[in-house]
C-alpha positions in Angstrom: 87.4 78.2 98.9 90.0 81.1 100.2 88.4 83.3 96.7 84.7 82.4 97.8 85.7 83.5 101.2 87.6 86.8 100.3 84.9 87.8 98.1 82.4 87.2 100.8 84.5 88.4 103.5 84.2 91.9 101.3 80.7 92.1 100.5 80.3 91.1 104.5 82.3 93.9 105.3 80.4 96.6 103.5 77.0 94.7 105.2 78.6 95.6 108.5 79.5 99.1 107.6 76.1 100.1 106.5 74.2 98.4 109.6 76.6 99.8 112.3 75.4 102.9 110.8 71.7 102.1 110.1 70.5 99.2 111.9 72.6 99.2 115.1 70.3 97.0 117.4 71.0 94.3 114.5 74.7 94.5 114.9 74.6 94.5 118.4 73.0 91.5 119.0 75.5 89.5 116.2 78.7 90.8 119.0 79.1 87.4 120.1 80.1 86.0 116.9 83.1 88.7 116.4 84.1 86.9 120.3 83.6 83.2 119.4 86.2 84.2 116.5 89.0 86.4 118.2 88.7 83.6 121.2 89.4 80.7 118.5 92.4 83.3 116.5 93.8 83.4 120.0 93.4 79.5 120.7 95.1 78.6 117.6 97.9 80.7 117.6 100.3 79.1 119.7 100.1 75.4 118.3 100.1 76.7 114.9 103.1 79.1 115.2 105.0 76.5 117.3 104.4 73.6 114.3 105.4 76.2 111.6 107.9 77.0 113.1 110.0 73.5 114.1 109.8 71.5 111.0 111.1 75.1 108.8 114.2 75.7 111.8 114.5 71.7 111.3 114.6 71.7 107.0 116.9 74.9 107.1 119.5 73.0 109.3 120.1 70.2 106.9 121.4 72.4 104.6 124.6 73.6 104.5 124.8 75.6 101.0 126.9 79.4 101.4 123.9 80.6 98.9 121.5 79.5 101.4 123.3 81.8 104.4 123.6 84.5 102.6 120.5 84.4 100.5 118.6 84.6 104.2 121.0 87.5 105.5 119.7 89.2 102.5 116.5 88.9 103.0 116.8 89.6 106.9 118.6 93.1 105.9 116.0 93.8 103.4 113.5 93.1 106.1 114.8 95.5 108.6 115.5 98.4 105.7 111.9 98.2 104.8 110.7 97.9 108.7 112.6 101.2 109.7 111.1 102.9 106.3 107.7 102.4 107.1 108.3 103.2 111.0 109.5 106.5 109.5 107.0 106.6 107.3 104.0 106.2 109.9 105.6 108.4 112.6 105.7 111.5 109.5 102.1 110.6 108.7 100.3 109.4 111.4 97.2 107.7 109.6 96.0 107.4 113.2 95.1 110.5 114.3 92.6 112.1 115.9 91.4 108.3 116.7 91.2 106.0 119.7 90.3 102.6 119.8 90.0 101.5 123.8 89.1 98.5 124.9 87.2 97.5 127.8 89.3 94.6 129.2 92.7 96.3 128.8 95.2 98.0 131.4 95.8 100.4 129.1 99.7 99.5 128.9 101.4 98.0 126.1 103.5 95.1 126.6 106.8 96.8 128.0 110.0 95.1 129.1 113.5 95.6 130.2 116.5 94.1 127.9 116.8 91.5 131.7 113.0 91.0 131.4 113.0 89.7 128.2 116.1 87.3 128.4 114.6 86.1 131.4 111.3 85.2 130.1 112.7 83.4 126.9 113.3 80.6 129.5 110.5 80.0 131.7 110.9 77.0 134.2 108.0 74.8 133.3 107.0 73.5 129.4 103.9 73.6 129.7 102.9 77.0 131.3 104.0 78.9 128.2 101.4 77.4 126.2 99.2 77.8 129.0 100.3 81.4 129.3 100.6 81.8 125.2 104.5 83.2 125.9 105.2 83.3 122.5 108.8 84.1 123.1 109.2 80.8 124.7 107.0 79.4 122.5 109.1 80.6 119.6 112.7 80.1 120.9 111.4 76.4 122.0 110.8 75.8 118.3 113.7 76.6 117.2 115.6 74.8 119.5 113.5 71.8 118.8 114.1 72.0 115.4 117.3 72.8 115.3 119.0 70.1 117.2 116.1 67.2 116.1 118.4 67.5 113.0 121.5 66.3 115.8 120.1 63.2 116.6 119.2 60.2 115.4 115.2 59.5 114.1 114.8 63.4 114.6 113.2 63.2 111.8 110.4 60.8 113.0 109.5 63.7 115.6 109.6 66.4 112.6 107.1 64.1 110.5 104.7 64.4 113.8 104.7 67.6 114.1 104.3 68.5 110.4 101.3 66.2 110.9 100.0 67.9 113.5 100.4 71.3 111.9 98.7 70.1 108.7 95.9 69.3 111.1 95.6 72.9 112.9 95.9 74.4 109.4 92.6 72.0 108.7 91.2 73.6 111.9 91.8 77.2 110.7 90.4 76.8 107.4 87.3 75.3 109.2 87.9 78.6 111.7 88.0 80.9 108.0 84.7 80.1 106.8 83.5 82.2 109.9 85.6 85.1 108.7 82.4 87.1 106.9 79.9 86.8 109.4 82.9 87.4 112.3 83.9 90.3 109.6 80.0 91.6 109.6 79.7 91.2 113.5 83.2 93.0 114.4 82.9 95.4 111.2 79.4 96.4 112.3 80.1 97.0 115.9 82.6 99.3 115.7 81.2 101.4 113.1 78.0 101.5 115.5 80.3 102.4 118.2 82.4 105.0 116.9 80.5 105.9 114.0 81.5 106.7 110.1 85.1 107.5 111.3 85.8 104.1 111.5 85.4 104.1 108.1 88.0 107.1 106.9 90.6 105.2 109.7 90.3 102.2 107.0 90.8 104.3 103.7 93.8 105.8 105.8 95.1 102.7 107.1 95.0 101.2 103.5 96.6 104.4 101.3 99.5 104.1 104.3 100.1 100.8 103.2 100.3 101.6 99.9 102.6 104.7 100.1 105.1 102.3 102.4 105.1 99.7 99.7 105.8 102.3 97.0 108.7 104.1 99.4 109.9 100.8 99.9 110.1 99.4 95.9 111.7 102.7 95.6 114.1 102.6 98.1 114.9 99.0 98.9 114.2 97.1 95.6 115.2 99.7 92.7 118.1 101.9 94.3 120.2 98.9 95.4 119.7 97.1 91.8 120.3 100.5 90.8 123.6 101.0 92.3 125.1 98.0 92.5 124.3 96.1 88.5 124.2 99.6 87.1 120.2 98.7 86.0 117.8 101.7 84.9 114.8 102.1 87.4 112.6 101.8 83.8 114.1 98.6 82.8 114.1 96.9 86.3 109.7 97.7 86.0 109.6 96.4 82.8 110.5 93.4 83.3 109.3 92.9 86.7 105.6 93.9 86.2 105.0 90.5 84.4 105.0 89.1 88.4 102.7 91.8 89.6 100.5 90.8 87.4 100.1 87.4 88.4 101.1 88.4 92.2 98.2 91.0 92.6 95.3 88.4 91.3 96.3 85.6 93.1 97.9 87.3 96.4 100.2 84.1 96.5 103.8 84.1 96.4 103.3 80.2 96.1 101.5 80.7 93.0 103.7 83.4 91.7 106.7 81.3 92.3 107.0 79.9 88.2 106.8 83.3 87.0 109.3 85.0 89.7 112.0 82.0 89.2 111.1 82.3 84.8 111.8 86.5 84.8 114.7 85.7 87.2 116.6 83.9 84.6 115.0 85.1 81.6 114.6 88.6 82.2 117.6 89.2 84.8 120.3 86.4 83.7 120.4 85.2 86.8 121.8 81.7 86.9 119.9 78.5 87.5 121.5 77.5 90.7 121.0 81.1 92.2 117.1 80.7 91.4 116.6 77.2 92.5 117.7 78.2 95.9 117.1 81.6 97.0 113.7 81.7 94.7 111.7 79.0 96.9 113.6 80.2 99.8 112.0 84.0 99.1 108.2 82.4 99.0 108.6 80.8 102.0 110.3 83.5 104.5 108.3 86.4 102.8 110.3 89.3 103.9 109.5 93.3 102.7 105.3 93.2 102.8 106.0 91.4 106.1 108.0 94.5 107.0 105.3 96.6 105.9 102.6 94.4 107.2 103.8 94.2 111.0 105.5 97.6 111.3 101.8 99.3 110.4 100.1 96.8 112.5 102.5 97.7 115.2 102.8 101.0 115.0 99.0 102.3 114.1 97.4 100.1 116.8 99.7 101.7 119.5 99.2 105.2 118.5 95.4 104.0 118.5 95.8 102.8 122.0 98.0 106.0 123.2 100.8 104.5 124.2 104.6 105.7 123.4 106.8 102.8 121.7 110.5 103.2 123.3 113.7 102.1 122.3 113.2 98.6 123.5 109.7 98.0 123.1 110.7 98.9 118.8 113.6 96.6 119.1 111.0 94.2 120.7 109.1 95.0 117.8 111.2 94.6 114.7 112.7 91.1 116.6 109.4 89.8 116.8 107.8 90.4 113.6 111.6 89.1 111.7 111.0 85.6 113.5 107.4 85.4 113.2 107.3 86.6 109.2 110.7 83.8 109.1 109.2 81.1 110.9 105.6 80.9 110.4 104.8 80.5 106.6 102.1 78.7 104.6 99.0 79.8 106.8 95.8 79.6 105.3 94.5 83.5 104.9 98.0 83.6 106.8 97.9 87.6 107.4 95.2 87.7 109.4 96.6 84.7 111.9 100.3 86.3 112.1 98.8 89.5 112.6 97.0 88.3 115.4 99.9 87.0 117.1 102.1 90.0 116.6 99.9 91.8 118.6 99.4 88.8 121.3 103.2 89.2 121.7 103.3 92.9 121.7 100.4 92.9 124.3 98.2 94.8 122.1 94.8 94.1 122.7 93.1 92.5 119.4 90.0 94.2 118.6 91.1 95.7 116.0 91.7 92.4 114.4 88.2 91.8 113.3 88.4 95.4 111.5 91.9 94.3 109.6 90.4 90.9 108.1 87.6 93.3 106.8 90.1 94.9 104.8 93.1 92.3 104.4 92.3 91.4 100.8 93.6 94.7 99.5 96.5 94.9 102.1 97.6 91.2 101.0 97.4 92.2 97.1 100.4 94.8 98.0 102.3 93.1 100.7 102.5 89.5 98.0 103.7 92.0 95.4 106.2 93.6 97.7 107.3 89.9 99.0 107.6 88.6 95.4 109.8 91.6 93.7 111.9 91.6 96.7 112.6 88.0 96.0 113.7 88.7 92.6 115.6 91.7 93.4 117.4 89.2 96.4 118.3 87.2 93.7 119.6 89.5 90.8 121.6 90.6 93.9 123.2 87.6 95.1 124.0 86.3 91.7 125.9 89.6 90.5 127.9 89.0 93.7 128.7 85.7 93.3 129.8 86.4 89.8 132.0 89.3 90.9 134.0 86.6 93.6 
């Protein structure tokens, strides 16, 4: 299904380009669809990030392995590296420029907090309104709380099994939801282009070769120079013998899927031991970490600058906090970018009309940002297993 609707969701979103330029009436009267589908992103974002979110804090709490820590503060640094490389990277080239994107039922202000504001409104005073509300900071930090002490008490784990059932079911819902994606793609696709005309279009190709360049700075600079400099590795042999994942990573745009392969060059190619692998490999599928980075920090960053509004100290830190427990917490989402993407910009504030436009072209973001996640997993653990043989 998720190839059928990928393949579709392309040949919708070249539909929508040429009618917003050639048949605008058409478009115009299909707006209502791109709605019904941003409404029903937005409805399912809380409960779906919520029961992602408990039974992984719950899982992670059981164990107790040193690997395990370590394999996660890894991955958080690597995260962070590659966030602050592609903030630099953006703010240098600006992909958008000389382009604004308002929207009608916006106040034209980006979600911006004090330090005090946003301690305070971790913990609201009633459960229920930050669902209401969709307070994802709440939402979030009730989650892991939930799942962290369910594994304190006794028959936690009966409320865990609940809520993965209930998460299986919203998962059901979405992939019911996904099936709307090409005509949503067509309807949202078609009305911008028919709004702002063909320079919609080069905002896309720019949007896309930024991603790119950021996932090339960052194999560069976070994946080969630390191998590099700390196992003494030459940039050309560390390629060769990871391009045997790309290769599987870039068709199937699963880390799930690429998992075998990652976990067969780590100890074929790399010598990493078996131990090592078995726990930091499935680990590094699940937390996806450096095309996160490069996923929300683009997101973040290009729809602000679309919008007009100046990112400050805190709103970054606000920034990089949010998209590290989001990308940790909320894994295995059907056409998962798209969703996550969605609610980063829900807790930024950031309108989502650009949304539609970004599920248009996600299938050629999400070939780059599995290949990033995927040889940052392997680098992770040619890492951590030269360390542990060095203690």
């Amino acid at each position: 299904m998720k190839r059928n609707i990928s393949l579709s969701t392309l040949v919708f979103l070249a539909l929508g380009i040429l009618s917003g330029l050639f048949v605008k009436p058409l478009v115009l009267s299909t707006a209502f669809i791109g709605s019904i589908y941003i409404n029903l992103l937005k409805f399912l974002i809380a409960p779906i990030v919520f029961c992602s979110i408990v039974p992984t804090i719950y899982h992670s709490s059981k164990k107790k392995d040193d690997t395990l820590r370590k394999a996660v503060f890894t991955y958080m640094a690597m995260f962070v590296a590659t966030f602050l490389l592609t903030s630099l990277a953006i703010s240098l080239l600006d992909p958008a420029k000389g382009f604004s994107f308002p929207s009608q039922d916006w106040n034209g202000n980006v979600q911006s907090l004090s330090v005090q504001e946003i301690i305070v409104n971790l913990f609201p005073n009633n459960l229920v309104t930050i669902f209401a509300e969709t307070k994802l900071f709440a939402i979030i930090l009730f989650a892991y709380m939930l799942g962290y002490c369910a594994g304190k008490v006794n028959k936690g784990g009966q409320v865990i099994e609940a809520i993965e059932i209930l998460r299986d079911i919203f998962f059901r819902i979405l992939e019911y939801v996904m099936y709307l994606t090409p005509l949503a793609v067509f309807s949202l696709i078609g009305n911008t282009v028919a709004s702002y005309g063909a320079v919609i279009i080069g905002v896309g190709l720019r949007y896309i070769a930024t991603a790119y360049l950021c996932g090339l700075l960052t194999v560069i600079f976070v994946m080969i120079l630390p191998v590099r400099l700390i196992l003494k590795i030459a940039p050309s042999d560390y390629l060769k013998k990871v391009y045997k994942v790309w290769l599987v990573s870039l068709t199937t745009c699963s880390s799930a899927a690429t998992l075998p392969t990652t976990m067969k060059v780590c100890e074929e190619e790399f010598g990493v031991s078996k131990k090592i692998v078995d726990i930091v490999s499935p680990l590094g599928c699940t937390i996806h970490m450096c095309g996160g980075a490069v996923s929300f920090a683009l997101l973040g960053l290009f729809c602000s600058k679309m919008y007009g509004v100046q990112v400050g100290a805190v709103d970054y830190l606000v920034m990089i906090l949010s998209a590290l427990l989001i990308n940790m917490s909320a894994p295995g989402i059907p056409n998962g970018g798209v969703v996550i993407g969605a609610t980063y910009l829900s807790l930024l504030g950031i309108p989502l009309d650009f949304i539609g436009f970004y599920s248009g072209i996600y299938k050629i973001l999400d070939m780059l940002y599995t290949t990033l996640n995927v040889t940052g997993n392997i680098t992770a653990n040619v890492i951590l297993d030269h360390l542990k043989k060095e203690l």
